[in-house]
C-alpha positions in Angstrom: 198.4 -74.7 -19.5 199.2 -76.9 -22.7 195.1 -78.2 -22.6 194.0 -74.2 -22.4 196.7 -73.2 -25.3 195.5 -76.2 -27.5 191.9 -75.7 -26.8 192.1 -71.4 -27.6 193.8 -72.5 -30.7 191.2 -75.3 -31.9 188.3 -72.6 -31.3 189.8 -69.6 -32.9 190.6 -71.5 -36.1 194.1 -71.7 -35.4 197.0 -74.3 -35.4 198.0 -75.3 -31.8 201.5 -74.9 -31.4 204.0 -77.9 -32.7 206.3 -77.6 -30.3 206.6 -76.6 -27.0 209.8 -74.8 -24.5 210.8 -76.5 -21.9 211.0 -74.3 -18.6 214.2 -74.6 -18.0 214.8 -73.5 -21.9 212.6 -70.6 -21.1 214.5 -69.3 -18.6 217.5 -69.1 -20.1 215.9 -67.0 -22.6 215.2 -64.5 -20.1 218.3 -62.2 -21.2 217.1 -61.9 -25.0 213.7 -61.9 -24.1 212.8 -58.9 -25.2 214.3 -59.0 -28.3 212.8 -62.2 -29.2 209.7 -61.2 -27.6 209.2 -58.1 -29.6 209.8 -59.8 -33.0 207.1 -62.9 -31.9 204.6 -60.1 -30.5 204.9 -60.4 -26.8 205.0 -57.8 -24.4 208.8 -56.1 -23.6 208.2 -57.4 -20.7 208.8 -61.1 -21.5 211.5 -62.1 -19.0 210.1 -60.9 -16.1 206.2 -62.8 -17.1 208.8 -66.2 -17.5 210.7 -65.5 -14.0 207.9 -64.4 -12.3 205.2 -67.1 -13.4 207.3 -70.1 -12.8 206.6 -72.6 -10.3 203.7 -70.6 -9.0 200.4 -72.3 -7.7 197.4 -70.1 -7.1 195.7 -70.5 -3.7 192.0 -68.9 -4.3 188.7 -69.2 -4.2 185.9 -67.6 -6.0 183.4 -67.6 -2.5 183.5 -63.7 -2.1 182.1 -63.2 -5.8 179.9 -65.7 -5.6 178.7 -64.4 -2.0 178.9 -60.9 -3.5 178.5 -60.8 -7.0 176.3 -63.7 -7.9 179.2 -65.4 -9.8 178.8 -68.6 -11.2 182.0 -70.6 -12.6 181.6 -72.2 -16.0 183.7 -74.6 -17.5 186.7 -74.1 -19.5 185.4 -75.1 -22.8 182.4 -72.8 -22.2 184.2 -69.8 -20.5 186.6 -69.8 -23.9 183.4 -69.9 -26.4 182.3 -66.8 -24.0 185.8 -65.1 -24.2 186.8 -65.8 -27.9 182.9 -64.7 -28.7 182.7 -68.6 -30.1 179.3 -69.3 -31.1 178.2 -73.5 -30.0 
């Protein structure tokens, strides 16, 4: 996640963040959440994003839209030019 938040910052022309929260930090923060939230510009719905994206691992694949939908997978640095709208 760090690489992905590092690499959308470099491309958009922004700083990367300096510092990082720990998880277990983050979790504790779940209570003022949304008042921190709101004042940084996240969603009301910070505390439950934090709770409910912890530890998670996605098990997926992308064989159905490939079968389906012709998708190809690209990789990151490419899919974020796409996305951002990044010309290179």
């Amino acid at each position: 996640m760090g690489e992905l938040v590092d690499k959308t910052a470099v491309l958009s022309g922004r700083k990367p963040p300096r510092v990082t929260m720990p998880p277990t930090l983050m979790k504790l923060a779940i209570p003022i959440g949304p008042v921190v939230g709101k004042l940084m510009g996240f969603p009301p719905n910070l505390g439950e994003l934090i709770r409910t994206s912890d530890d998670v691992t996605f098990w997926m694949t992308d064989e159905k839209a490939r079968r389906e939908l012709g998708y190809q997978a690209r990789d990151l640095d490419t899919g974020l030019k796409q996305t951002l709208g990044v010309a290179g």
